[in-house]
N, CA, C and O atoms as a DFTB+ gen file, in Angstrom:
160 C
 N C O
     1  1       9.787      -6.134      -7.128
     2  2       8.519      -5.432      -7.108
     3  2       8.186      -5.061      -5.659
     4  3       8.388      -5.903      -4.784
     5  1       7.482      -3.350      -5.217
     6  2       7.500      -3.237      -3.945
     7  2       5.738      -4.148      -4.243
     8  3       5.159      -4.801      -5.112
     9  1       5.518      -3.609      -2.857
    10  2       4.040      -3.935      -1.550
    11  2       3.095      -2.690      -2.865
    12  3       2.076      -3.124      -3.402
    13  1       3.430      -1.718      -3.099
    14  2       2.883      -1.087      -3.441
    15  2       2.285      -1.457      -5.107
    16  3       1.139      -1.415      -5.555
    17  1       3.601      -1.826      -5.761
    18  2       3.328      -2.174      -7.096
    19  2       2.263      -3.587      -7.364
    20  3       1.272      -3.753      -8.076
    21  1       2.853      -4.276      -6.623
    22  2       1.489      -5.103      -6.337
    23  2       0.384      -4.722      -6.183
    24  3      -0.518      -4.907      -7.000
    25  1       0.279      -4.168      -5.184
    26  2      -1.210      -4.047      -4.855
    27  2      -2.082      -2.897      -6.052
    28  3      -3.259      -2.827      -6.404
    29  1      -0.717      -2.023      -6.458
    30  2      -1.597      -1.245      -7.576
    31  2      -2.129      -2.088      -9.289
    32  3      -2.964      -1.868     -10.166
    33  1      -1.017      -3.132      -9.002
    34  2      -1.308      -4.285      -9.966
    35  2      -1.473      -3.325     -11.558
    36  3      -2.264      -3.595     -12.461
    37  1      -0.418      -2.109     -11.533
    38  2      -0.434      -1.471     -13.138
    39  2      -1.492      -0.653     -13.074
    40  3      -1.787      -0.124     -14.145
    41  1      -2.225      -0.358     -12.045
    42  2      -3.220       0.829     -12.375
    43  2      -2.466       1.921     -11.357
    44  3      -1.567       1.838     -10.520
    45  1      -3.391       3.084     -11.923
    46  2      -3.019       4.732     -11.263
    47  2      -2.942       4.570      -9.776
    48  3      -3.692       3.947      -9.025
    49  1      -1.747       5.349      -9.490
    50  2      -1.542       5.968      -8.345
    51  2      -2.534       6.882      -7.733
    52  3      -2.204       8.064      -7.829
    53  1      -3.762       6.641      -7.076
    54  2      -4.515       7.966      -6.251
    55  2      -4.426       7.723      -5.043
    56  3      -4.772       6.722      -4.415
    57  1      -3.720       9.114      -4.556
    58  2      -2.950       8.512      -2.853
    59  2      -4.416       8.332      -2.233
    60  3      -4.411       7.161      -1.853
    61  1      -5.897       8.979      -1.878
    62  2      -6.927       8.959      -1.211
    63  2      -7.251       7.155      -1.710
    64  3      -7.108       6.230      -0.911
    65  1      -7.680       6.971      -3.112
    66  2      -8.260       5.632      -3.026
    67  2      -7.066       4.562      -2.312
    68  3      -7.344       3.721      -1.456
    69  1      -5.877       4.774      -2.797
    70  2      -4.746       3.596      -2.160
    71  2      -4.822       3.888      -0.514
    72  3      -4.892       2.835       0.121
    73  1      -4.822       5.016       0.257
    74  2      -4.812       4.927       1.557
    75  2      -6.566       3.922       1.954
    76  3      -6.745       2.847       2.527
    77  1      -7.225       4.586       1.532
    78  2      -8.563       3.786       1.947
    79  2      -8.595       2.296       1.697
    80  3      -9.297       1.546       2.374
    81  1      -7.757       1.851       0.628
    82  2      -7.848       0.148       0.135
    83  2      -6.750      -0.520       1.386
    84  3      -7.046      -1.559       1.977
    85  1      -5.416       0.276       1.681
    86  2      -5.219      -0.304       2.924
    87  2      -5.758      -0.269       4.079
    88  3      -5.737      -1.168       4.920
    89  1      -6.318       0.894       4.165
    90  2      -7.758       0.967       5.921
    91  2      -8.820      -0.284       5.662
    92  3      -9.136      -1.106       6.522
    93  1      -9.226      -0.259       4.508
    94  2     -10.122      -0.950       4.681
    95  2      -9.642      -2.634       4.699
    96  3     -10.312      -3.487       5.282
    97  1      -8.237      -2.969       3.880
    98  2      -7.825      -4.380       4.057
    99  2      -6.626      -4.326       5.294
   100  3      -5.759      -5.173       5.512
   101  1      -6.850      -3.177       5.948
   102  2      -6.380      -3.642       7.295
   103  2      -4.383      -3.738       7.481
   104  3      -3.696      -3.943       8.482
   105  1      -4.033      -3.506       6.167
   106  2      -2.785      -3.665       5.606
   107  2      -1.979      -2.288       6.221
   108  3      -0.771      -2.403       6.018
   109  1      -2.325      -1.050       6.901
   110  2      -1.358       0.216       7.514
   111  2      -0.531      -0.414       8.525
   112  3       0.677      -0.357       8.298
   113  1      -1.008      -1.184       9.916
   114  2      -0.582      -1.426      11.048
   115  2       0.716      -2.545      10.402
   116  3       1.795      -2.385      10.974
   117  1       0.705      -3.458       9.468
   118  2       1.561      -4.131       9.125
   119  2       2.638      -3.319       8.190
   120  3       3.809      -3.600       8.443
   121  1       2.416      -2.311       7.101
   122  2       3.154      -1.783       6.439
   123  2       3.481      -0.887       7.600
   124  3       4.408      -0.340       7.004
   125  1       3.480      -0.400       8.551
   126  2       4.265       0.849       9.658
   127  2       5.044      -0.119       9.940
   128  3       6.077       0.432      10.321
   129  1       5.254      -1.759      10.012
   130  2       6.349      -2.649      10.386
   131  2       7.586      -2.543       9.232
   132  3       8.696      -3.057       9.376
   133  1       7.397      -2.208       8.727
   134  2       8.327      -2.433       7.278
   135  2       9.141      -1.051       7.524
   136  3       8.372      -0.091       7.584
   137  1      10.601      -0.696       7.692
   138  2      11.459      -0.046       7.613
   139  2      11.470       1.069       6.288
   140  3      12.022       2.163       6.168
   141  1      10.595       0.265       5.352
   142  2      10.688       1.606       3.730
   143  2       8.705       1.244       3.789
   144  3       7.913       1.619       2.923
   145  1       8.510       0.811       4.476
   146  2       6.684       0.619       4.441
   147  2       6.164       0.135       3.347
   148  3       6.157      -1.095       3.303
   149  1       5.614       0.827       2.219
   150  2       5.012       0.190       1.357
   151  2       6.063       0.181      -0.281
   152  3       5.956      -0.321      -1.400
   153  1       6.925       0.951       0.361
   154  2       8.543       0.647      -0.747
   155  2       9.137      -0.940      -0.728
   156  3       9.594      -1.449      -1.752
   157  1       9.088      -1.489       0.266
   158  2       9.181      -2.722       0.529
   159  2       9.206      -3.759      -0.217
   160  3       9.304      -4.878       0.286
């Protein structure tokens, strides 16, 4: 399972709400560490 499938935990893909849930939990600066980022 990626970083992503988790965190969407089975609900919809909306790239605006998923970018804002990582700004706001702070989670971009750590996923830019990850070589496939949020494929991971």
């Amino acid at each position: 399972m990626t970083i992503r499938e988790n965190i969407l935990f089975g609900h919809a893909f909306g790239h605006n709400k998923y970018q804002y849930v990582l700004d706001v939990c702070g989670l971009l600066p750590d996923l830019q560490q990850f070589p496939g980022g949020d494929a991971t």
